[in-house]
C-alpha positions in Angstrom: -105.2 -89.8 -17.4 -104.4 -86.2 -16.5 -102.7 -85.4 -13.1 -104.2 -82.5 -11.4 -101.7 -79.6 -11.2 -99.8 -78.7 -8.0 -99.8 -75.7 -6.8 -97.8 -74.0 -3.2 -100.8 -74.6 -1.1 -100.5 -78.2 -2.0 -97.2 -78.2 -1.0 -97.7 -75.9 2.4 -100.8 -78.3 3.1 -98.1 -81.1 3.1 -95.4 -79.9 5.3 -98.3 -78.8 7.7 -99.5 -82.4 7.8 -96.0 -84.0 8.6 -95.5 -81.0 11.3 -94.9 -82.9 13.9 -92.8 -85.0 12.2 -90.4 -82.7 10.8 -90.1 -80.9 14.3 -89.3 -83.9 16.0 -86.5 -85.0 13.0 -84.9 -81.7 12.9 -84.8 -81.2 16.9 -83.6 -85.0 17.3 -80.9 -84.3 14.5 -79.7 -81.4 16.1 -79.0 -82.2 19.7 -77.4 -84.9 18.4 -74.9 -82.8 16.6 -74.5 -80.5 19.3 -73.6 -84.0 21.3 -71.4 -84.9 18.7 -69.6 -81.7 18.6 -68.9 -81.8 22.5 -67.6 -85.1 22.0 -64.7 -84.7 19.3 -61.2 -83.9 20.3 -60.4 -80.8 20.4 -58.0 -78.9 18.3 -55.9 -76.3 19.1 -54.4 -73.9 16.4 -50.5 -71.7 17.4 -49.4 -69.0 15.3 -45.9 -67.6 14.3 -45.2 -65.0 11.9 -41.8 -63.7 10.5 -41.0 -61.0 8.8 -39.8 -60.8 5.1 -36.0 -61.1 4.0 -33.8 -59.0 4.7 -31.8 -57.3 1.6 -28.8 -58.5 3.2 -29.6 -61.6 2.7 -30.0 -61.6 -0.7 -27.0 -63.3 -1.7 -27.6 -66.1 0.5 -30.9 -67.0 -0.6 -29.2 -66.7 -4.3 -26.7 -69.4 -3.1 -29.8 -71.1 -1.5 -31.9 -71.0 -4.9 -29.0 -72.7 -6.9 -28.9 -75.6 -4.1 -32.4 -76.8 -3.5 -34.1 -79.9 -5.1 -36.8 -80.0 -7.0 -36.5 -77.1 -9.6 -36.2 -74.9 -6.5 -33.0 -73.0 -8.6 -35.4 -70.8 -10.6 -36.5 -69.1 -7.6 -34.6 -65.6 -7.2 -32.3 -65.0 -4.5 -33.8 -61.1 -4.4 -37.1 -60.1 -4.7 -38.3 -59.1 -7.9 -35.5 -59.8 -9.2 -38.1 -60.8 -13.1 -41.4 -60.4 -13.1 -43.7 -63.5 -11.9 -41.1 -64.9 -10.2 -41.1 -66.0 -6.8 -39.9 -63.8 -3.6 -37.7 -64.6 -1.1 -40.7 -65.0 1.3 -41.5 -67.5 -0.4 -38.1 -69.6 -0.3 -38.2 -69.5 3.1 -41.4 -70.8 3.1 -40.5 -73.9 0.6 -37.4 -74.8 3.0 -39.4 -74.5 6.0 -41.9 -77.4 4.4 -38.6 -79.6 3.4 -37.6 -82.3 4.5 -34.4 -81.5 6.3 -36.3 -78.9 8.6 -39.6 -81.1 9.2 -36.8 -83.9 9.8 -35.1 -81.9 12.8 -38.7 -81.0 14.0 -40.0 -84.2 14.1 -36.8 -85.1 16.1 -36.6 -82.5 18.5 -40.1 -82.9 19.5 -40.1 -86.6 19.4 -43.3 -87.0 17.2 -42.7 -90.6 16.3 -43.6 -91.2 20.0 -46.6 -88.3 20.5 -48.1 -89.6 16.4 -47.8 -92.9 17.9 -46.4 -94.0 14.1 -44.3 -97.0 13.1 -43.2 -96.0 9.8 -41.0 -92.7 9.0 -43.1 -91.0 5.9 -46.6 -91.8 8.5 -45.2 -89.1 10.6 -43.9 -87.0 8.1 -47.8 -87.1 7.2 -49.4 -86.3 10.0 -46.6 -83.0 10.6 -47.7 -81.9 7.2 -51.1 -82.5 7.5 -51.4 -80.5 11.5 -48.7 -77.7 9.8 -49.9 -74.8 7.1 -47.4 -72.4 6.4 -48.7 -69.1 3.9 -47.3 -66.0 3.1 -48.9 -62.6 2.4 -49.1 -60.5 -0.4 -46.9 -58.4 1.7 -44.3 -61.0 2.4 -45.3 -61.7 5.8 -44.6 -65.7 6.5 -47.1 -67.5 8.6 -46.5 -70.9 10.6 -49.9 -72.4 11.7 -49.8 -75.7 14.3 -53.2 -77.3 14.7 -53.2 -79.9 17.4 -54.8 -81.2 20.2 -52.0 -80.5 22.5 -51.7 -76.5 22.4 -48.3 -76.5 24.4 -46.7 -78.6 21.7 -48.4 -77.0 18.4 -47.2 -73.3 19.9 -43.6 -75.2 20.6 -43.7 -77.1 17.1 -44.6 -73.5 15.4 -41.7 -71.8 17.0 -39.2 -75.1 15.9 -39.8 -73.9 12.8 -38.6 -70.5 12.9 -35.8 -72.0 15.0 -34.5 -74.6 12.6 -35.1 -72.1 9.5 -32.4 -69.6 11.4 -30.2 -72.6 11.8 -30.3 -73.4 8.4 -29.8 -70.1 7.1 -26.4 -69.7 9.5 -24.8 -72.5 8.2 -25.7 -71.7 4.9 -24.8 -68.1 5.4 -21.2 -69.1 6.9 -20.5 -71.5 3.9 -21.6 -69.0 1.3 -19.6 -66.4 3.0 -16.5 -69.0 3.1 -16.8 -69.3 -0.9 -17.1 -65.4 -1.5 -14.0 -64.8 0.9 -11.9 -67.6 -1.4 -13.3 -65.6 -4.7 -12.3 -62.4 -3.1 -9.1 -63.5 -1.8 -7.8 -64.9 -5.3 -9.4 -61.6 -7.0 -7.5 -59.4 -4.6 -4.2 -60.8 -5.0 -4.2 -60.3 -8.8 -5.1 -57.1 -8.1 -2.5 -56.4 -5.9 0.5 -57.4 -8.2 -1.8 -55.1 -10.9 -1.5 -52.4 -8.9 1.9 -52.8 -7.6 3.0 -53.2 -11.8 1.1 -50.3 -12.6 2.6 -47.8 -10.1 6.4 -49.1 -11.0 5.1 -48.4 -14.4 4.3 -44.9 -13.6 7.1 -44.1 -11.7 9.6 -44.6 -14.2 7.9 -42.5 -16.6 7.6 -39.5 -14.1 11.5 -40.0 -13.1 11.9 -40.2 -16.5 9.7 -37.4 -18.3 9.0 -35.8 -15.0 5.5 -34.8 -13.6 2.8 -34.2 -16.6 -0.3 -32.1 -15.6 -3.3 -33.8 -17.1 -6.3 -32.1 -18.4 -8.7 -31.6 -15.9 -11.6 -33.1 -17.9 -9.3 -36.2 -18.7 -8.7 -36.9 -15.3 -12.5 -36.6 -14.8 -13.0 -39.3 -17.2 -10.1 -41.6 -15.6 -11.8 -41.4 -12.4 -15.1 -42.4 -14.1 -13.3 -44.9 -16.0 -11.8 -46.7 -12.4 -15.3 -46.5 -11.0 -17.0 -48.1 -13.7 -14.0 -50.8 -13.8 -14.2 -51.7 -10.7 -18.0 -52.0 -10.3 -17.2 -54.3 -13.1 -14.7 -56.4 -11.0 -16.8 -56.7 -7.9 -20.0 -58.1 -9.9 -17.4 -60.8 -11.8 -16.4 -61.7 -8.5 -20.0 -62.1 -7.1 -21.1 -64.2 -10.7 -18.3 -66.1 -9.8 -19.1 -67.1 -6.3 -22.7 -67.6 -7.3 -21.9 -69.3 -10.0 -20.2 -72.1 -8.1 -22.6 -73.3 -5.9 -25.5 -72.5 -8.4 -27.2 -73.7 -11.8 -27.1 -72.2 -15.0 -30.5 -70.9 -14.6 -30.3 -69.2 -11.6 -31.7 -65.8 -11.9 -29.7 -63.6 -9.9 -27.0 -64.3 -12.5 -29.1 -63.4 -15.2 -29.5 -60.2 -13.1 -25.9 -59.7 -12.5 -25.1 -60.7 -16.3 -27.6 -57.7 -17.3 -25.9 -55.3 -14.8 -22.5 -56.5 -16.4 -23.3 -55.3 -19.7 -25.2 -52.1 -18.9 -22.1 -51.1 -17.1 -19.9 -52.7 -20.4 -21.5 -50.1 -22.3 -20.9 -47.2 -20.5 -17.2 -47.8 -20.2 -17.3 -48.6 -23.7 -18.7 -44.9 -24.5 -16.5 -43.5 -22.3 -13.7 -45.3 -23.4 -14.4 -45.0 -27.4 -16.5 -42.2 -27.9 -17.3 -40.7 -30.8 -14.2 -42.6 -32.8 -14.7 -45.2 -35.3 -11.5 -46.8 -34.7 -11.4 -50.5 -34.4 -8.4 -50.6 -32.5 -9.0 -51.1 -29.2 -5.6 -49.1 -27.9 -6.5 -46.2 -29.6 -10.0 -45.5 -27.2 -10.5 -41.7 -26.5 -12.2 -40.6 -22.7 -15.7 -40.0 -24.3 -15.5 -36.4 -23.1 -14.6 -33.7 -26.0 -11.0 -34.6 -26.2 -9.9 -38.4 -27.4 -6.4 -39.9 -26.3 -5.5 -39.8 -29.9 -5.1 -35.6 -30.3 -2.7 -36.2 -27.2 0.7 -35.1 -27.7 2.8 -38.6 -27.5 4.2 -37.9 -23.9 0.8 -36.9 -22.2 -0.7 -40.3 -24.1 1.1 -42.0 -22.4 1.3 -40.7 -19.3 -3.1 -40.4 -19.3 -2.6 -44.1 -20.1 -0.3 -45.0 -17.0 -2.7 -42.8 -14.7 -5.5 -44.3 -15.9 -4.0 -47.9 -14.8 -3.0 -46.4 -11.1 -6.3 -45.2 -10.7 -8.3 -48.0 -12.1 -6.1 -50.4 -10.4 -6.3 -48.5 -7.1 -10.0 -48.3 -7.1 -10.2 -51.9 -8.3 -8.3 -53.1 -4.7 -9.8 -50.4 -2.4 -13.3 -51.7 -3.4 -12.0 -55.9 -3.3 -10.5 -54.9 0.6 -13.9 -53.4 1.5 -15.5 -56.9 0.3 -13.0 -58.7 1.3 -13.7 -57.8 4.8 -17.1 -58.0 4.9 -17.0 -61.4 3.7 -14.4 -62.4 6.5 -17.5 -61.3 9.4 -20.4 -63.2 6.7 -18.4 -66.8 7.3 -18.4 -66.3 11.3 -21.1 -64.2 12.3 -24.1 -66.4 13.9 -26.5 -63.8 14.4 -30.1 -64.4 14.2 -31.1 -64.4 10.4 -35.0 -64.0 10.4 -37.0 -61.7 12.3 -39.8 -62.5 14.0 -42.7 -60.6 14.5 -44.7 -62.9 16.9 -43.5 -66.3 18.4 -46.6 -68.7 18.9 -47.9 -69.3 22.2 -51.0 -71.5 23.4 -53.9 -70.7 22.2 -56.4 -70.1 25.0 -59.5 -71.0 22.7 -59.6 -73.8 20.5 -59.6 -73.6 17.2 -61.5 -77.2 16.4 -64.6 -78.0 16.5 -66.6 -75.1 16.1 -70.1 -76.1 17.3 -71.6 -73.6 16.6 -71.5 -73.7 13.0 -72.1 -77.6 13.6 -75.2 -77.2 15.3 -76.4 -74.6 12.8 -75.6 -76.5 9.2 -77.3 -79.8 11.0 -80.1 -77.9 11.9 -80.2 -76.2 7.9 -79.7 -80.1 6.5 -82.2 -81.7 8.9 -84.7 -79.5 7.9 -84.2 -79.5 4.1 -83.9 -83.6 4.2 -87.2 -84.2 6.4 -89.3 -82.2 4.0 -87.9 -83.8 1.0 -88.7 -86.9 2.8 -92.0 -86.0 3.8 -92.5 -85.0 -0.1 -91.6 -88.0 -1.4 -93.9 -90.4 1.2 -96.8 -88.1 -0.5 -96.0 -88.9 -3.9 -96.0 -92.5 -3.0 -99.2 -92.6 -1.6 -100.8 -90.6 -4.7 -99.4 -93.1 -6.7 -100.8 -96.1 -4.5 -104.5 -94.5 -4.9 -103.8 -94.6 -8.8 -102.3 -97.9 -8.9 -104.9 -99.2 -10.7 -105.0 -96.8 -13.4 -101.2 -97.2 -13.7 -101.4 -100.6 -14.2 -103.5 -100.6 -16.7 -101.1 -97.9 -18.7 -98.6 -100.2 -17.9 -100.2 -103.6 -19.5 -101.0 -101.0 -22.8 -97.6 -100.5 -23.1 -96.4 -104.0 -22.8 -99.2 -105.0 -25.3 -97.5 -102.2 -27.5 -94.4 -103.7 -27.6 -95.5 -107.5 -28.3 -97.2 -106.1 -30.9 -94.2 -104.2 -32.4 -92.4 -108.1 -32.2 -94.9 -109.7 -33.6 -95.0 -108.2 -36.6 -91.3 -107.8 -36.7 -91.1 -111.2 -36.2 -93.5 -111.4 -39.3 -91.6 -109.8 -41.8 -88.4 -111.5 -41.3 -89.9 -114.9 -42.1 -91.0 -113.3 -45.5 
């Protein structure tokens, strides 16, 4: 039997019919969601923002990278330090979500008592869950509190900016302690350097009396004390990092690259042109190598060239020496803040407005598929008869079908 094809009309004539039915649904739905919605708790959502890192604090957060769990040693200490890698925003995002700062929050605040939890990680949950902190393309961090006390989500939102400053002081102070150690050992050896290589030229001037150098040689000796003790000064800093920090850590791979940039210039400068193997006979990389020297001014470039190095080397170790004396006391603030959270005057949860209006979409959309469907049954009730009958053919079909089937396998 054909079915006689449906057309819009059909359909319009339909959801006219079931009018009132559909109006009643959709406005019964509704004002029950827009009772619903004035009935939940509501929810309360404090903001703080911070501003990124610093540059001075770039070493720290290298010393911090090295120390974290959970792979968190092949983030960079300083941003954009290689491509893809992750910024110093977004360390202090991953140590504001650990555990030891959600662990001073939770007891500063008490939230084992306001959670009303019995069991340590069911808090640790609910902070997580109530707590989204995001940073910007820009580098702007973001501490969002969403609870239904907005005194204590603005207070919990500030806790965190608090405890991260905490942190990074008493990291800050320890790093600093390590670098002063490195810097104090580093400066003493350069002392006694310098002290040797004075004596050293000294005697030869009482000896050979003053020798006038070339002026472009004594341009490359100061180059060459520069470059020497740049050279130092990053050693020192591998070495400080390298002690509280893995293998991987790229800030050493940074310093490591720097090292032998600055390798190679001194090398030029120190070889030139010459082909020489030996490494005592190095010329100034100018126009005029140490070997065409007469043997008395040799020597003596050679013993200026210590003093100056040497000399350069220490004034350089002094100025770091002192400013890692101030990094292991100071306790100044180490983030700054560009808005501390306060309560919210609107909430933030539930917005009934979009409540009322997706109930009101949904309703609608349900109710006429409803109404559809009662239709279809009662089309098929008036051809029950007819569908029956299609239905006892095909049973018929089938019996047939194992009859003869049934047939053949007994031949």
């Amino acid at each position: 039997m054909k079915r006689k094809k449906t057309s819009l009309i059909d359909y319009l004539e339909v959801i006219v019919a079931w009018r009132r039915f559909i109006i009643r649904n959709v406005i019964i739905l509704t004002l029950a969601a827009t009772l619903i919605s004035f009935l939940l708790v509501k929810k309360y959502t404090a903001t703080a923002t911070m501003l990124p890192p610093s540059s001075e604090q770039n070493v720290m957060l290298s010393l911090l990278a090295g120390g974290l769990p959970g792979g968190m040693s092949s983030i960079p200490g300083i941003g954009a330090v290689l491509p893809g890698f992750t910024t110093p925003s977004d360390l202090y995002a991953a140590i504001m979500k650990s555990s030891r700062i959600r662990k001073e929050v939770i007891k500063k605040h008490d939230l084992h008592t306001v959670f009303k939890t019995k069991k340590n990680y069911q808090t640790y949950e609910i902070l997580e869950e109530i707590t989204q902190i995001t940073v910007t393309p820009e580098g702007i961090i973001s501490v969002a509190v969403t609870y239904k006390d907005k005194n204590l989500a603005a207070d919990i939102a500030n806790t965190y900016i608090n405890e991260l400053d905490k942190f990074n002081n008493q990291t800050s102070m320890t790093a600093g302690r390590k670098y002063r150690i490195f810097i104090e050992e580093r400066l003493k050896e350069s002392e006694d350097s310098l002290a040797i290589a004075e004596e050293g030229l000294r005697s030869f001037q009482e000896k050979h009396r003053t020798i006038a150098l070339d002026t472009e040689i004594h341009s490359a000796i100061e180059t060459i004390a520069q470059l020497k003790s740049q050279i130092i000064l990053l050693e020192v800093k591998r070495g400080a990092i390298a002690s509280s920090s893995r293998v991987d850590n790229p800030y050493l791979y940074n310093i490591n690259k720097e090292l032998r940039e600055l390798r190679k210039q001194l090398a030029k400068i120190e070889i030139g042109d010459s082909k020489s193997k030996d490494q005592n006979e190095f010329g100034v990389g100018f126009s005029i190598p140490f070997s065409q020297l007469p043997d008395v001014s040799l020597e003596y470039a050679r013993l200026f060239r210590d003093v100056t190095v040497q000399a350069a080397i220490y004034e350089l170790l002094m100025q770091q020496y002192e400013h890692a004396k101030i990094m292991e006391v100071k306790d100044t603030p180490t983030v700054e803040i560009l808005d501390y959270a306060t309560p919210p005057e609107r909430k933030s949860f539930p917005k009934r407005g979009i409540i009322v209006i997706l109930v009101f979409i949904a309703s609608f959309a349900v109710n006429i598929l409803l109404v559809f469907t009662i239709e279809y049954v009662k089309e098929e009730k008036k051809d029950e008869k007819s569908s029956v009958s299609r239905l006892l053919h095909l049973v018929s079909l089938v019996k047939n079908d194992i009859v003869a089937l049934k047939k053949k396998l007994k031949r």
